[in-house]
C-alpha positions in Angstrom: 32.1 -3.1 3.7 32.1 -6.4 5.4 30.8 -9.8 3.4 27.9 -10.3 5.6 24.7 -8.4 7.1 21.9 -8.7 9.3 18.4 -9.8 7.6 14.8 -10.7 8.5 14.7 -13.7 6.7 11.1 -15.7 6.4 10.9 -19.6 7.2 6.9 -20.2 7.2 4.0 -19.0 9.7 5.2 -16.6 12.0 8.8 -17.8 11.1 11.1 -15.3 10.9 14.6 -14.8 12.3 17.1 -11.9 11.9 20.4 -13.5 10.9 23.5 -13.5 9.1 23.4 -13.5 5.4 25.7 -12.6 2.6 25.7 -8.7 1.4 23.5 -9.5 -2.3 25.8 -9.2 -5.3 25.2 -6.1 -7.6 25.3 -6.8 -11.5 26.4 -4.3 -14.1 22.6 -2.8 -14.3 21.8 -3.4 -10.5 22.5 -0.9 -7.3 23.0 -2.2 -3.6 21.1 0.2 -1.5 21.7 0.8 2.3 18.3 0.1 3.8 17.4 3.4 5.9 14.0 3.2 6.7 11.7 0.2 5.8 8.0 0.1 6.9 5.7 -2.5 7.3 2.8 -3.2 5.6 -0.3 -5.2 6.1 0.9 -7.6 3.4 3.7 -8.3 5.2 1.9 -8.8 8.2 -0.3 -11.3 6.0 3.2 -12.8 4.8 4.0 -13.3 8.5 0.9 -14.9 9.3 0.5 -17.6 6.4 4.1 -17.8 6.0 4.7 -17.0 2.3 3.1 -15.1 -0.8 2.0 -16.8 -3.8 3.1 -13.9 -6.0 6.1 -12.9 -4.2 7.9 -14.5 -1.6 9.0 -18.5 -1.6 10.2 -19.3 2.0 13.2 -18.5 3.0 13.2 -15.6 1.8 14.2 -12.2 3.1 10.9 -9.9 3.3 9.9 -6.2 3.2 9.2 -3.8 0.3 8.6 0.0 1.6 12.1 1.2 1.9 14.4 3.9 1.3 18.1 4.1 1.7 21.3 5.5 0.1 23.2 4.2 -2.8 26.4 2.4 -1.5 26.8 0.8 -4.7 25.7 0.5 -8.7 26.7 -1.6 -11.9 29.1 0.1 -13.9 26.5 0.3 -16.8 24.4 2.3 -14.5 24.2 5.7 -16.1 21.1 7.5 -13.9 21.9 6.7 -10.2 25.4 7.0 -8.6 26.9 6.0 -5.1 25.6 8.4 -2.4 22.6 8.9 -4.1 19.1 9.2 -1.6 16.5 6.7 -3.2 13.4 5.1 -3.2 12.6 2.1 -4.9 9.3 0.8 -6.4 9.2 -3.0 -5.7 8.2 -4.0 -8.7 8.8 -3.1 -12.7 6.8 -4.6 -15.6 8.6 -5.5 -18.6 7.0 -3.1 -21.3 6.7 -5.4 -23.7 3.6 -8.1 -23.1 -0.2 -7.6 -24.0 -0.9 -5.8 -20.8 1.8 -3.9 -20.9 0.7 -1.8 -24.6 -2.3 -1.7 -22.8 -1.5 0.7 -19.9 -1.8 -2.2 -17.7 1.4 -2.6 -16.3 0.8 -3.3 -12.8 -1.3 -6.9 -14.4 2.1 -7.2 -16.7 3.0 -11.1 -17.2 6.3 -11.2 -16.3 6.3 -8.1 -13.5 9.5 -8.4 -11.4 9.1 -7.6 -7.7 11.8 -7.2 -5.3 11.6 -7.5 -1.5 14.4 -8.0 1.1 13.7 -4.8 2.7 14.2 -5.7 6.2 17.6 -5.8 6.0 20.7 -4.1 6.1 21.5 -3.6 2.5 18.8 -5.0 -0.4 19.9 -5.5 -4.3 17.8 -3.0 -6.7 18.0 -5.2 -10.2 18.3 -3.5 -13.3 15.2 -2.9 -14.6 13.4 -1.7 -11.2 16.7 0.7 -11.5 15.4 1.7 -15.0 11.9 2.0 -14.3 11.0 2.2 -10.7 14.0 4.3 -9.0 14.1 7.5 -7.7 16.1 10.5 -6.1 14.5 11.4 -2.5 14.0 15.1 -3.3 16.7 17.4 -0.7 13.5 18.1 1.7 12.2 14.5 2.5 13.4 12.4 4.7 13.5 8.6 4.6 10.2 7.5 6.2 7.8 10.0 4.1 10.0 8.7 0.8 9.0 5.2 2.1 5.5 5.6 1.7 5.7 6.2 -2.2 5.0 2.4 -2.4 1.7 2.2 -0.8 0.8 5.1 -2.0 1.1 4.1 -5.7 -1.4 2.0 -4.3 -4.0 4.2 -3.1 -3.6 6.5 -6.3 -4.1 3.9 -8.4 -7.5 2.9 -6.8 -8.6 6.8 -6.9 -8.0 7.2 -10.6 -10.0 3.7 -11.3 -12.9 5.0 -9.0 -12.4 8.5 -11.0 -13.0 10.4 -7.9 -13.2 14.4 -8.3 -14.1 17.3 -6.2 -17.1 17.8 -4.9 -18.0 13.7 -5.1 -18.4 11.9 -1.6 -16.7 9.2 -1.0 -16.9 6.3 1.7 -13.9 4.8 2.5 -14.4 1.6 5.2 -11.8 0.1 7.1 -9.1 2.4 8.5 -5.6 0.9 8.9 -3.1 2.8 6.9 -4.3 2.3 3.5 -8.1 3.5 4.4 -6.7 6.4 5.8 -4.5 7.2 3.2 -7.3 7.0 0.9 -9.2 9.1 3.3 -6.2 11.9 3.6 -6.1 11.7 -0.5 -9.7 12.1 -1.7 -10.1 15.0 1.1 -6.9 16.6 -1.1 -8.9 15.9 -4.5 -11.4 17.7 -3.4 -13.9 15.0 -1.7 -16.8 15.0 1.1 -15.4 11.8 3.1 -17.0 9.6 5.1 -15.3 7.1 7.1 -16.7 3.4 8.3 -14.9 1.3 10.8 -15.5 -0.6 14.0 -13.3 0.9 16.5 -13.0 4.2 17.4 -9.7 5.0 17.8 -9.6 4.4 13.7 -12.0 7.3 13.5 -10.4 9.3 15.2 -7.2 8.8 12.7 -9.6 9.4 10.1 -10.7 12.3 11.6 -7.3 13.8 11.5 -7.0 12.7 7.9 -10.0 14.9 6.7 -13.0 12.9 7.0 -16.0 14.9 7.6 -18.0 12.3 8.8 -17.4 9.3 11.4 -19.5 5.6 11.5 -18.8 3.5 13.8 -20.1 0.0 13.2 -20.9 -1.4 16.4 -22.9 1.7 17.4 -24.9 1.9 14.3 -27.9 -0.4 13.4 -28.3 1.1 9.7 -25.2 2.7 7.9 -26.8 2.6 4.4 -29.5 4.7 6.3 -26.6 7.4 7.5 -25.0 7.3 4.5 -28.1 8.1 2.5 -29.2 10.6 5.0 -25.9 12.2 4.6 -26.5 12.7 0.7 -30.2 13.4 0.4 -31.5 10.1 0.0 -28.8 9.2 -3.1 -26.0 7.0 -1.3 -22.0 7.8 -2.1 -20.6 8.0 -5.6 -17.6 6.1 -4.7 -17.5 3.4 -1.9 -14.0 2.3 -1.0 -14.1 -1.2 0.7 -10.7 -1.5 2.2 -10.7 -4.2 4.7 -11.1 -7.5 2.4 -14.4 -9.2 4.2 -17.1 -11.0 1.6 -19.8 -9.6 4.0 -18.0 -5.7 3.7 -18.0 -6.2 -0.1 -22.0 -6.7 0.3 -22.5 -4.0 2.1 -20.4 -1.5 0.3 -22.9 -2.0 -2.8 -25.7 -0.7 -0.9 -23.9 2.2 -0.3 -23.5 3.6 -3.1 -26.2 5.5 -5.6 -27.7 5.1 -8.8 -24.5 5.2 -11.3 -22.1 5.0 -8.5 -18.7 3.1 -8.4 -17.2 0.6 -5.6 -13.7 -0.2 -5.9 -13.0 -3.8 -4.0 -10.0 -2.5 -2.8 -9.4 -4.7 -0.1 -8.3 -8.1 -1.1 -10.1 -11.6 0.6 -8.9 -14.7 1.3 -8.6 -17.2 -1.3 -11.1 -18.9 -2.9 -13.8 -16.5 -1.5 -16.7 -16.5 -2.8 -19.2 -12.9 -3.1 -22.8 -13.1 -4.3 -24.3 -9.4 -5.1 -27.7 -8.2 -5.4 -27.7 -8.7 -9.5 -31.5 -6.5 -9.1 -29.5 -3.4 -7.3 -26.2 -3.9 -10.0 -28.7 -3.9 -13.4 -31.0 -1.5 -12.9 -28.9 1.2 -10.5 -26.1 1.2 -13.2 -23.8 0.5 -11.1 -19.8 -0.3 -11.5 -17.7 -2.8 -9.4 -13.9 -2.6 -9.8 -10.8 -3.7 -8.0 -7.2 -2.6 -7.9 -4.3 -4.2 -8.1 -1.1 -2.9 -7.2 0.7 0.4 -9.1 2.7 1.2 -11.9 5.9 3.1 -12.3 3.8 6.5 -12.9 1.6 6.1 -10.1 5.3 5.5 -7.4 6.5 8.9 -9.1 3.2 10.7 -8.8 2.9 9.5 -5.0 6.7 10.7 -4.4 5.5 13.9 -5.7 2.6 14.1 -3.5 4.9 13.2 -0.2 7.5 16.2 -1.7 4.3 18.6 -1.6 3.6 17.7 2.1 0.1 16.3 0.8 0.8 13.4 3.1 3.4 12.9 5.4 4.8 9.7 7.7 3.8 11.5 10.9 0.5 10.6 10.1 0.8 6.5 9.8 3.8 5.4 11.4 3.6 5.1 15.1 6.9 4.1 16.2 10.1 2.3 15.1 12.0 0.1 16.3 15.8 -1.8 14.9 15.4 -5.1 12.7 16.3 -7.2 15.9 12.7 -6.7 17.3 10.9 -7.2 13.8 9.4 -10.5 15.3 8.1 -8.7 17.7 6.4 -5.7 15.7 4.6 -7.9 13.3 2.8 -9.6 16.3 1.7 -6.3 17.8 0.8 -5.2 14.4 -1.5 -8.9 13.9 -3.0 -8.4 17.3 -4.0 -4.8 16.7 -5.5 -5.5 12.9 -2.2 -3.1 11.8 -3.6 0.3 12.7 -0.7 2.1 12.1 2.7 1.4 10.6 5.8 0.7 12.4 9.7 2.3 10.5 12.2 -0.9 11.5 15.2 1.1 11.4 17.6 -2.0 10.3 
């Protein structure tokens, strides 16, 4: 294997170049993994745009975090994985030990690692993502479905807060490929789903994901009045707000009923500000979450759910295309709001 290899690496605002840089050194606990499939994300695409992430990635800095490859490489205290192995790595591991952590709060852990460089050739696994967030691709999956284990976690992670069972109906709005995973997932625990968005070509995707019923913003005055036509007059028992808009949060409230829950799913930008209707909150009973990221469980129990055929990558990734015309993708996906993923096959 040669010293060098090709890597997306980030320089600020819509800075990024694929270049030479060295192969990343393993350590006695780490693996190198051959990047096989790596697919972007609407946080990368937010990455792209301002240039950096205040949790995550310093400029320069090589970028990407839904991957799956092959082992080419591992520490010699590695005892779990070997070379050849088929893997897909969680980017991020919490360290067990701090006050969120005994909590069963690791995904808000104070020192949780995260690990990105997935648009590259080759990307270094350290040793305690190895221990805790590493896992064989099971024989029948193939590299892109593995990859979606990541944002996956994700959307499992926001079901279980919103406790959503059978027979609840849920209203997910905004349908790039984390609405619509949420739409495919509550219609496989059981949910009535009833999708919100502003351009029809997202319901039709939501269509194909399960939802049983379609809004379409621009062509609806009144969507609390659908939405509480479509449950006799009560309003959803969980709203999922998945687009990250103050005025979106708003209305996401008024959909729900008495004793429902909203999960603030999609994130705004800083230093937003939200004011609710305190009346509507007190005396409906109603419960506002948000949530952040996944935890080791959550990656395993999505890899699981790809291995079942629950969800597949068919469904969200639209194309692919080979780490030289990354550049490229991420402005299509920023001029199309991200509809749909794109695999960068490095």
């Amino acid at each position: 294997m040669t010293e060098k290899m090709q890597a997306a690496v980030l320089y600020g605002k819509e800075d990024v170049k694929v270049e030479s840089v060295a192969i990343p050194k393993v350590g006695p606990h780490d693996v190198l993994v051959r990047v096989k499939a790596a697919l972007t994300c609407g946080t990368d695409v937010k990455v792209f745009r301002r240039g950096y992430h205040a949790r995550m990635i310093v400029p320069p800095a090589v970028f990407g975090h839904e991957l799956a490859g092959d082992i080419v490489a591992a520490g010699e205290r590695v005892t779990k994985f070997k070379k050849g192995d088929r893997v897909v790595a969680g980017n991020s591991a919490p360290c067990g030990d701090c006050y969120y952590c005994k909590r069963d709060l690791e995904n808000l852990c104070e020192d949780l690692l995260f690990n990105n460089g997935a648009y590259a050739e080759f990307i270094r696994i350290p040793g305690r993502i190895v221990q805790k967030n590493l896992y064989k691709i099971p024989a029948a999956v193939d590299y892109q479905d593995a990859a979606l284990a990541e944002p996956l976690a994700c959307v499992l992670r926001g079901l279980e807060e919103s406790a959503v069972r059978a027979g609840d109906t849920v209203v997910v709005i905004g349908l790039g490929p984390i609405g619509l995973m949420f739409v495919r997932m509550a219609k496989v625990l059981g949910a009535r789903v009833i999708a919100i968005a502003r351009r029809q070509v997202q319901l039709d995707d939501a269509r194909r994901m399960g939802a049983a019923h379609l809004i379409c913003l621009p062509e609806t005055e009144d969507p609390i009045g659908v939405v509480r036509g479509l449950t006799d007059g009560r309003g959803a028992d969980v709203v999922i707000e998945a687009v990250g808009k103050p005025e979106v949060w708003n209305l996401s409230v008024q959909l729900l009923r008495k004793g429902g829950t909203v999960n603030f799913f999609g994130g705004c930008p800083n230093e937003t500000r939200v004011e609710l209707d305190t009346n509507l909150l007190h005396y409906s009973e109603l419960t506002c979450k948000a949530s952040f990221h996944h935890t080791p469980r959550l990656v395993k129990k999505a890899l699981d759910a790809v291995a079942q055929g629950q969800i597949c990558a068919r469904d969200f990734v639209a194309d692919q295309a080979p780490l030289s015309n990354l550049k490229e993708v991420l402005r299509q996906l920023m001029e199309s709001s991200g509809r749909l993923k794109t695999a960068i096959i490095p």
